[in-house]
C-alpha positions as CSV (number, residue, x, y, z in Angstrom):
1,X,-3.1,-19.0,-13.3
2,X,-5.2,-21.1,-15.3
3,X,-6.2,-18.8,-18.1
4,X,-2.7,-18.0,-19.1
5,X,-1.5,-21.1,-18.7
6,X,-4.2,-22.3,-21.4
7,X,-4.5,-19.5,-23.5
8,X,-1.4,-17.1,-22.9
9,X,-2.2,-13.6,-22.3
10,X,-3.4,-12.2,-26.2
11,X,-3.4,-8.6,-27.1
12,X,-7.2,-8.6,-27.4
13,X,-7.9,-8.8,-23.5
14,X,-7.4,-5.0,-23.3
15,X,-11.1,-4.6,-24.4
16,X,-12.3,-6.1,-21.0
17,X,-9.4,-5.0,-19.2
18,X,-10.3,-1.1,-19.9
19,X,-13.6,-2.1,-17.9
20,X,-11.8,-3.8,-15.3
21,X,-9.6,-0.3,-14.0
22,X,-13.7,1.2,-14.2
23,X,-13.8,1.2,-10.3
24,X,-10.3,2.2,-9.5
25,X,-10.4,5.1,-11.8
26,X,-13.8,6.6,-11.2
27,X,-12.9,9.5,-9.5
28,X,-10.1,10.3,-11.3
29,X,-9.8,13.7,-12.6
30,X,-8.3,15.4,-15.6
31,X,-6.2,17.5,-13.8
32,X,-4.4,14.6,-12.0
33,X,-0.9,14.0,-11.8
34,X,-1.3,9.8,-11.9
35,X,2.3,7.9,-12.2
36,X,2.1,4.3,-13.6
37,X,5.1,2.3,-12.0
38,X,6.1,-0.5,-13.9
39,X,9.1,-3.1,-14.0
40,X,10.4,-4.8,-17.0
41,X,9.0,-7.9,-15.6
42,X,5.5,-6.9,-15.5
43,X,2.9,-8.0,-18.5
44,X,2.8,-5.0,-20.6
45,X,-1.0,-5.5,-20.9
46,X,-1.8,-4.7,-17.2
47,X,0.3,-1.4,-17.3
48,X,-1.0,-0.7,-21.2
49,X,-4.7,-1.2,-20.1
50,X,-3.8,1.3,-17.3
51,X,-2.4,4.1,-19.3
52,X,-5.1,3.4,-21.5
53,X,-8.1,3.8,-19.1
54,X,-6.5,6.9,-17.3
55,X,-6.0,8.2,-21.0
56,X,-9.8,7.7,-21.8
57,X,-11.0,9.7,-18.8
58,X,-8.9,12.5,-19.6
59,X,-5.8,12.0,-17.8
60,X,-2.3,13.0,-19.2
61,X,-0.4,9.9,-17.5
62,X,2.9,9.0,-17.0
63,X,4.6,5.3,-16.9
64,X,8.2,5.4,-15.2
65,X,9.5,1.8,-16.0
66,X,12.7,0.0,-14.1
67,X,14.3,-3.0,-13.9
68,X,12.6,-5.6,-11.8
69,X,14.2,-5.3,-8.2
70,X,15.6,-8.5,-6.6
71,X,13.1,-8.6,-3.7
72,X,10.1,-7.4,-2.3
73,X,10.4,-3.6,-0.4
74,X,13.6,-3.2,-2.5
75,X,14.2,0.9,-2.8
76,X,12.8,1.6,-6.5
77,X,15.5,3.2,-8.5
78,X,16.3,6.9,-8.7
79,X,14.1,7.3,-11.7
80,X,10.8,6.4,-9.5
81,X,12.0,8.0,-7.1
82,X,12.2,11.1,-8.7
83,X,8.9,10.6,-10.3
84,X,7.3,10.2,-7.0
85,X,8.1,13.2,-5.9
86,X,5.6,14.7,-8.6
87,X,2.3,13.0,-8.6
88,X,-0.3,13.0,-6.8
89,X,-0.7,9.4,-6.8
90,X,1.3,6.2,-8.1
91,X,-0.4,3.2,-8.9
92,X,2.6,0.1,-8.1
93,X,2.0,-2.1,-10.8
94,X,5.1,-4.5,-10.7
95,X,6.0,-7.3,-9.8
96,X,7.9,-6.7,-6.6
97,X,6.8,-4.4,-4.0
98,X,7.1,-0.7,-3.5
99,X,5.5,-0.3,-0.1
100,X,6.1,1.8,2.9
101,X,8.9,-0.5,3.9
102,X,10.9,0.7,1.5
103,X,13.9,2.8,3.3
104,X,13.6,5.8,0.1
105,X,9.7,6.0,0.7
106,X,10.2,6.5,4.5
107,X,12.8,8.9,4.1
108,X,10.5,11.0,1.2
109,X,7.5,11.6,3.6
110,X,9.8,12.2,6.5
111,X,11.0,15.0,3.8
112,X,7.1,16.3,3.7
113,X,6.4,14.3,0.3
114,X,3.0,12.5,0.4
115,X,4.7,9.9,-1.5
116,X,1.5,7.5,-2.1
117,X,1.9,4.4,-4.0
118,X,-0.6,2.2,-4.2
119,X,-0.2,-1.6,-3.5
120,X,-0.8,-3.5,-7.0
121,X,2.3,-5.3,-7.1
122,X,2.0,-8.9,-8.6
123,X,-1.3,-7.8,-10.8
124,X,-1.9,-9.7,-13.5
125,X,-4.5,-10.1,-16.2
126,X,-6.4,-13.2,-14.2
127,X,-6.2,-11.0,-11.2
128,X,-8.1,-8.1,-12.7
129,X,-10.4,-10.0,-15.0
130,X,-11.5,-13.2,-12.9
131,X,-10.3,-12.8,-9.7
132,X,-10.6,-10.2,-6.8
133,X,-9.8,-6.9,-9.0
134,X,-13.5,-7.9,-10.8
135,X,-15.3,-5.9,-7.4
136,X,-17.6,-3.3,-8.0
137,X,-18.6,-0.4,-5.3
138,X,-21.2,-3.1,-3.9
139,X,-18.7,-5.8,-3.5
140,X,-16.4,-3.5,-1.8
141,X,-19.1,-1.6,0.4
142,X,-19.8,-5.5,1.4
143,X,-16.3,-5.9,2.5
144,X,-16.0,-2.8,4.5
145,X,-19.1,-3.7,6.4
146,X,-17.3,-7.3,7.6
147,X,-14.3,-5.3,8.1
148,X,-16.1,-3.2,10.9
149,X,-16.8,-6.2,12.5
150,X,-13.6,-7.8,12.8
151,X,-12.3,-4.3,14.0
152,X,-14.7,-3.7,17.0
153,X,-13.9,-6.9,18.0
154,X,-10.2,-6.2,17.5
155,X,-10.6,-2.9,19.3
156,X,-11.9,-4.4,22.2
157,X,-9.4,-7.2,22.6
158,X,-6.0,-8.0,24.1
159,X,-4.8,-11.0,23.0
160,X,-4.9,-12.9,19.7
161,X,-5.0,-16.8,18.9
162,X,-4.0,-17.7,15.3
163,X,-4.9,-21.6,14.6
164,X,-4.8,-23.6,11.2
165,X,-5.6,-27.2,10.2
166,X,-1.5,-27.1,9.1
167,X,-0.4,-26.2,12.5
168,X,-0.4,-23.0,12.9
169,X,-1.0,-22.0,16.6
170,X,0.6,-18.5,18.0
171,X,-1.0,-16.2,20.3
172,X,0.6,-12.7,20.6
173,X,-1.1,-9.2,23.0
174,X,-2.4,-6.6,20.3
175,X,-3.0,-3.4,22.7
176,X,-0.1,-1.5,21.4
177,X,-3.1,0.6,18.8
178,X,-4.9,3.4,20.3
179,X,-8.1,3.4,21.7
180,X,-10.6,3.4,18.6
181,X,-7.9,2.7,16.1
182,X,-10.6,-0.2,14.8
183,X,-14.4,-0.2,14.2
184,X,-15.1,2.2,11.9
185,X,-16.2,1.4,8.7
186,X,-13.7,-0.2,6.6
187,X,-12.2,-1.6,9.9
188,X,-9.8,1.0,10.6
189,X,-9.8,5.2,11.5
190,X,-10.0,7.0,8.6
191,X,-11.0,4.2,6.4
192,X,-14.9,5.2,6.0
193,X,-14.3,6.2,2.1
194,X,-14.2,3.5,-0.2
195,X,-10.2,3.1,-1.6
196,X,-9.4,6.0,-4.5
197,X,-11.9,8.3,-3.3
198,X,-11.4,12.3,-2.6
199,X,-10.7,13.8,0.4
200,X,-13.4,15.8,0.9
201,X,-11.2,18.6,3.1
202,X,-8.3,19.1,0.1
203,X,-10.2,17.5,-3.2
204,X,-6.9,15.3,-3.2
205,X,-7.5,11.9,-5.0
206,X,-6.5,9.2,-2.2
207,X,-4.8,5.7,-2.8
208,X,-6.1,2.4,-2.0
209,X,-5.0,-1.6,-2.4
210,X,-6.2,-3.2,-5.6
211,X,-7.5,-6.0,-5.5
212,X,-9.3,-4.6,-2.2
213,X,-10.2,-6.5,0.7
214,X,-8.4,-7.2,3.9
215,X,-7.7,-6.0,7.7
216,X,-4.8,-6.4,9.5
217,X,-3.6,-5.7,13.0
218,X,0.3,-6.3,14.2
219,X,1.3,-8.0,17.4
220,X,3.2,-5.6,20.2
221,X,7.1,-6.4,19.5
222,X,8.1,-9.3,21.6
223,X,4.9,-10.8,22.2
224,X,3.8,-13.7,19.6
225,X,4.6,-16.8,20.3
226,X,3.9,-20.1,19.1
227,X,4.0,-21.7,15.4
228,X,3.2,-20.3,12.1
229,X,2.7,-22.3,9.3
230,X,2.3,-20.8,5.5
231,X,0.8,-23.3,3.7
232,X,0.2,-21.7,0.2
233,X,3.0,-19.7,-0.8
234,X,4.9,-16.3,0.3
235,X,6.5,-13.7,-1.3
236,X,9.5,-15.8,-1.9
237,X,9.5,-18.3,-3.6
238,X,6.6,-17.7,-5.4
239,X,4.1,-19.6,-6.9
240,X,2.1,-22.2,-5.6
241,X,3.7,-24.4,-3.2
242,X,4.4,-28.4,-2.4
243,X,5.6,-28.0,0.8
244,X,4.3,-25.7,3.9
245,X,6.9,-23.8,6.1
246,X,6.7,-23.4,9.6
247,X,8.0,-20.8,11.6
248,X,8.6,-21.3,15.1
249,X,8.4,-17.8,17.0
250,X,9.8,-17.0,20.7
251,X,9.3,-13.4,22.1
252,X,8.5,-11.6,18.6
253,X,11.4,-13.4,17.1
254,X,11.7,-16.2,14.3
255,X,13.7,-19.1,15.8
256,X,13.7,-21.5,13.0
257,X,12.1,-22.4,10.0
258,X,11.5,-25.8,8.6
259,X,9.7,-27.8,6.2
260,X,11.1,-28.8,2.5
261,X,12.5,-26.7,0.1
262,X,10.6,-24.1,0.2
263,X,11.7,-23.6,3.8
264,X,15.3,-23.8,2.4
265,X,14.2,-20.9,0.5
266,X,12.6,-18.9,3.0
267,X,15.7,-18.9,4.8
268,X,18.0,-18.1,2.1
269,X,15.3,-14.7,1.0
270,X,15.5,-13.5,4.2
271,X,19.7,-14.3,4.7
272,X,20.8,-12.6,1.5
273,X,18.4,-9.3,1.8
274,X,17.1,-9.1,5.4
275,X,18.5,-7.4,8.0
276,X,18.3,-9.0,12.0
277,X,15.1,-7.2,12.6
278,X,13.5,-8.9,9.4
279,X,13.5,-12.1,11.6
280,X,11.4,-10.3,14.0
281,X,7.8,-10.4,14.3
282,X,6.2,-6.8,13.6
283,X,4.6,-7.5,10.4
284,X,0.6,-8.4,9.9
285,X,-1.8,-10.3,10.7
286,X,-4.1,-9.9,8.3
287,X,-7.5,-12.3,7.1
288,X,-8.6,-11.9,3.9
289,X,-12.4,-10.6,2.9
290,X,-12.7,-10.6,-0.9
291,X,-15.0,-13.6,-2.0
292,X,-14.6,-13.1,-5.7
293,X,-10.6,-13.7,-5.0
294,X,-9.5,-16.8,-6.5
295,X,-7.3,-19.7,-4.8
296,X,-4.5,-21.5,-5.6
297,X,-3.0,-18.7,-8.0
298,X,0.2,-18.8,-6.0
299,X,0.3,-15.0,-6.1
300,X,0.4,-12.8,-2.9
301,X,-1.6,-9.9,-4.4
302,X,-4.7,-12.4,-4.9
303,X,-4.3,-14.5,-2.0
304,X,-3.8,-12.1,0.8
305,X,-6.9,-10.4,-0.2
306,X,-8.7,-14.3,-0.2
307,X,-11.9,-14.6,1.8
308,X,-11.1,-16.1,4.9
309,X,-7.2,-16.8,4.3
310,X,-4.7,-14.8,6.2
311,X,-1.0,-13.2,4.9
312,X,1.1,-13.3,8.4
313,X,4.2,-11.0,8.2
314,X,7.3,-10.9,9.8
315,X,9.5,-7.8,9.8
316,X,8.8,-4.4,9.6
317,X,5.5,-3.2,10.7
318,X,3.7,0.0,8.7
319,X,1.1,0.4,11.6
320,X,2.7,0.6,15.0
321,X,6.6,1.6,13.5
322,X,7.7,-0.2,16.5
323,X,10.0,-2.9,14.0
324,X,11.5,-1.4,11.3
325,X,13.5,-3.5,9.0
326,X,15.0,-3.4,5.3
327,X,12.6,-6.3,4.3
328,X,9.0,-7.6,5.1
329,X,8.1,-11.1,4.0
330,X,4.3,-11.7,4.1
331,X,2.8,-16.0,3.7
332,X,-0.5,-17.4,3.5
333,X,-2.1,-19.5,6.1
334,X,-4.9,-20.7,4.2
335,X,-8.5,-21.0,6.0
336,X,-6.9,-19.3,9.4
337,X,-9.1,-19.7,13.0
338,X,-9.0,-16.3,14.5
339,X,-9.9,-16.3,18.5
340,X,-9.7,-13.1,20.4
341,X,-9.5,-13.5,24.4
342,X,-10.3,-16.8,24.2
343,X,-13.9,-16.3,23.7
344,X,-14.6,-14.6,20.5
345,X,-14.5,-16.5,17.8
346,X,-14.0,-14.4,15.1
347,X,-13.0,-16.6,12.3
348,X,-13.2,-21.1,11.9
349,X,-11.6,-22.8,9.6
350,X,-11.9,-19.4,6.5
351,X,-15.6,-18.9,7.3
352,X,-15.4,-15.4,9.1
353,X,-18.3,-15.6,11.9
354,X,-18.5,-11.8,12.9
C-alpha cells in the first residue's frame, strides 16, 4: 500500500473517491433500501465516500457499524443482522468478511431473506482509486468475455491441474456442477449482467464483488490431491508475506502445513476458529482476471481479483454446499498454471491463454 504508506490517507481523497463508487452505483435508485456495513476497523473514508455517493444519487442510506470480528466468516453481530433483514442490498465494507459462510447468513435465507451482501471486505482507498476498483463498464465487459472462456473450457472438463513456480502441484475431478453451470457470459449461469445491475423480471437491484474480476470452480469433496503453496499472503496473517506456506492435501483434506512463520500462523487461524471440516478442501479455485489490480498490496480483496493470480480455498464451499464449515480461509498462489485434462492449457505462468 504504497500511497498510504507515503502520504497517509488525507480527508481530501473523497473528491476522487465519489467518482470511484460511479460504476458500482449507477443503477442505483432512489427508492432503494442500500445498508453500508462497516467495522470500527475500517478507514472511515471508504465507508464516508460510500454514504456520500449513494446520498448524491438520491439514496436515503443507512451505515450499521460493529466491532471488527476476530476472523474472516465471523457471524456479524445482532445489529447487522437485524439490518439485513431490511435492505435490499448491503454493501460489506469491512475489514473481515461477511460472506455466505457465515452460519447467521445461511440460516436468514434458509428463513426466505434474500440476505445479499456484497463482497468488499478489505477495501481500501488504494484499492478503489489505483487498483482494481478503478474499472469502468469496458474494463469489466472485457473481463466477462475471458471469463466465458475459462468457463466453457471448465464446463467441458473433468479434471483440474494447479501448477506454480513455488511448488504448487494438485490435481483434483471438478464434475460435481451441472451440465452448463459454465460458459455463459461472465463465466457462470446467470452471470450475463454486469455486477449491481437490475433484474429485469422484479426491477430488484442485484449485488456483485467489488473490485470485480474472477472465476472460480470447487473441487468434488475428497478429490484434490497434491501440494498448494500460497506464496503472497492469505486471509490470515495478513499483509504481504516473507515466507510461502505449503499445504499438503490427501483425499480433500489438509494434512500439514509448513513453511516459516507464517505457516505457524496458518495453523494457529485455523486451530483457534475452525472447525474439522475447515481443514477440508471445498473452497475455490479461483484465477484472477482484473489487469488494473495491483500486486504486492498484501490484501485479499485486491489480489484474488489479480490478473492471472489465483486465491485457493480450503473449507466451506458456496457453490456445490457439499463442505460446510464455520470458517473459509482463501491464499494466493501468484502467477498459477491452470491445465484441464491434461491438454488444455488454460493458463502459464499468470498469462491466461483462453
Amino acid at each position: 500500500m504504497a500511497l498510504v504508506e507515503r502520504y497517509g490517507s488525507p480527508s481530501s481523497q473523497i473528491v476522487r473517491l465519489m467518482q470511484a463508487w460511479e460504476y458500482p452505483f449507477r443503477n442505483v435508485q432512489k427508492d432503494d433500501k442500500v445498508l453500508i456495513l462497516t467495522d470500527d476497523a475500517m478507514d472511515p473514508m471508504v465507508w464516508q465516500s460510500a454514504m456520500a455517493a449513494l446520498y448524491e444519487r438520491g439514496v436515503d442510506p443507512t451505515v450499521v457499524m460493529q466491532p471488527r470480528r476476530s476472523y474472516h466468516d465471523a457471524d456479524p453481530n445482532w445489529g447487522l443482522i437485524a439490518a439485513i433483514k431490511e435492505a435490499d442490498l448491503c454493501l460489506g465494507l469491512v475489514t473481515t468478511a461477511i460472506n455466505s459462510g457465515c452460519p447467521a447468513l445461511r440460516a436468514l435465507r434458509a428463513a426466505g431473506h434474500r440476505a445479499s451482501v456484497t463482497l468488499m471486505e478489505e477495501t481500501t482507498v488504494e484499492v478503489l482509486l489505483e487498483g482494481g476498483g478503478r474499472a469502468k463498464s469496458a474494463d469489466v465487459r472485457e473481463m466477462m468475455e475471458l471469463q466465458q472462456r475459462i468457463g466453457q473450457v471448465y464446463d467441458k472438463g473433468n479434471r483440474i491441474h494447479l501448477l506454480s513456480k513455488h511448488g504448487t502441484d494438485l490435481v483434483a475431478d471438478i464434475t460435481s456442477y451441472e451440465p452448463g453451470t459454465y460458459g455463459n457470459l461472465g463465466g457462470r449461469r446467470g452471470t450475463a449482467r454486469e455486477p449491481f445491475s437490475r433484474d429485469p423480471e422484479t426491477g430488484k437491484l442485484l449485488g456483485g464483488t467489488w473490485p470485480y474480476g474472477e472465476l472460480h470452480i470447487e473441487p468434488t469433496p475428497n478429490t484434490a490431491n497434491g501440494t498448494v503453496v500460497w506464496d503472497t499472503t492469505a486471509h490470515f496473517p495478513p499483509g504481504v508475506w516473507k515466507n510461502p506456506v505449503q499445504l499438503t492435501i490427501k483425499d480433500g483434506t489438509v494434512t500439514a502445513i509448513d513453511g516459516g512463520g507464517e505457516a505457524d500462523q496458518v495453523r494457529w487461524y485455523l486451530e483457534k476458529y475452525g472447525d474439522e471440516n475447515s481443514w477440508r478442501v471445498g473452497g475455490e479455485m479461483s484465477i484472477g482476471t482484473n489487469q488494473l489490480a495491483m500486486p504486492n498490496l498484501g490484501l485479499m480483496r485486491s489480489e484474488k481479483k489479480r490478473y492471472g493470480a489465483m486465491h485457493y480455498g480450503i473449507g466451506h464451499g458456496s457453490d456445490l454446499g457439499l463442505v460446510n464449515s464455520v470458517l473459509r480461509l482463501e491464499g494466493i498462489i501468484d502467477r498459477i498454471t491452470i491445465v484441464v485434462d491434461d491438454d488444455v492449457v488454460v493458463a502459464q505462468d499468470g498469462k491466461i491463454l483462453v
